[in-house]
N, C-alpha and C positions, 0 to 999 in steps of 0.2 A: 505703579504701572496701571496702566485703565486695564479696563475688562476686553475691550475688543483687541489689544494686544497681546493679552494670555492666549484666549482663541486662536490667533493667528499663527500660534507658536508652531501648531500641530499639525499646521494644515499640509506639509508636504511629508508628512509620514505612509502617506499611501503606496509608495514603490516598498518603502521598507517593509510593511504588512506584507507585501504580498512576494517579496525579496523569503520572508522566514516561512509563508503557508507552501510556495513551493522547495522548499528545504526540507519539511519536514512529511514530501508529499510521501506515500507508499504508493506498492504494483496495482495499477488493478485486478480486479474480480477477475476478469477473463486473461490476463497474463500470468495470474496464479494456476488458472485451468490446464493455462499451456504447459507450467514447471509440474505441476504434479502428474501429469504425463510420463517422466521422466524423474522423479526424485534422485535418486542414487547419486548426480552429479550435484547435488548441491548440499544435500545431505551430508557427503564424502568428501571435502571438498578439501585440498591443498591447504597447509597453513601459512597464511597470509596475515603478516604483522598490522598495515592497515588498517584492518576490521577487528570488534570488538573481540576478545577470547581469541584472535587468531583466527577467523571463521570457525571454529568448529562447535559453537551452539548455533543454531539454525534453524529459527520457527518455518517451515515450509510455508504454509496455510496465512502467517505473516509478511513473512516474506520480510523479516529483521535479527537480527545478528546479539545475541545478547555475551557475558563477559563472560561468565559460567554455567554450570550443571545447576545448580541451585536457582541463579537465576530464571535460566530458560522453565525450571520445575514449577515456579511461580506462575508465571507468564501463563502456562498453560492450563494454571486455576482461574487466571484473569477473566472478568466480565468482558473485554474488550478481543480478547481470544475466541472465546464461545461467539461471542457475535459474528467473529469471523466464520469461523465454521459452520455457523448456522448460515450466511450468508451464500458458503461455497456452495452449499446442496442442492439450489438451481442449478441448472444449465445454462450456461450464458448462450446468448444469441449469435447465431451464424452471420454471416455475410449476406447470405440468401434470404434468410428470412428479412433484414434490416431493408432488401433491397425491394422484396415482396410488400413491405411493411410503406414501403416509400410508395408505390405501386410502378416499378421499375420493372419485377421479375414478372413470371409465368403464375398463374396463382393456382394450389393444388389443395384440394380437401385434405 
């Protein structure tokens, strides 16, 4: 096989990339702000065969589902956890401000 034929192999792998990055997307920043508003219902949550453990391990602040108690205990030593939570301790951005930010709104000291 020549060279410019191996190249070519690859070339329509670009829907599949992007097929598994949204697959494997999570909630955002400010959709987590919104559940933790409200924890108790997702915390609490009916068992549902579907989801990992049956929903009932439930990172909040992840906003992912793990198998068991051991597991989720990990998770929460995780480097990729802590970031999350260091991340949450902003304030996400309102509507008003984005729109202020656009020069849309009213602008106030």
């Amino acid at each position: 096989m020549g060279r410019y034929r191996l190249k070519k192999m690859h070339k329509g792998d670009k829907p599949l990339k992007e097929k598994y990055r949204t697959k494997r997307r999570t909630r955002d920043l400010d959709q987590i702000h919104g559940d933790m508003k409200s924890p108790d219902s997702l915390l609490k949550q009916e068992v549902d065969l579907d989801k990992p453990g049956a929903a009932q391990f439930y990172c909040l602040t992840c906003a992912k589902y793990y198998v068991d108690q051991k597991a989720l205990s990990d998770h929460f030593k995780s480097k990729p956890h802590k970031r999350r939570l260091k991340a949450l301790e902003t304030e996400p951005y309102t509507q008003e401000e984005a729109e202020r930010a656009a020069g849309m709104g009213s602008y106030l000291l």
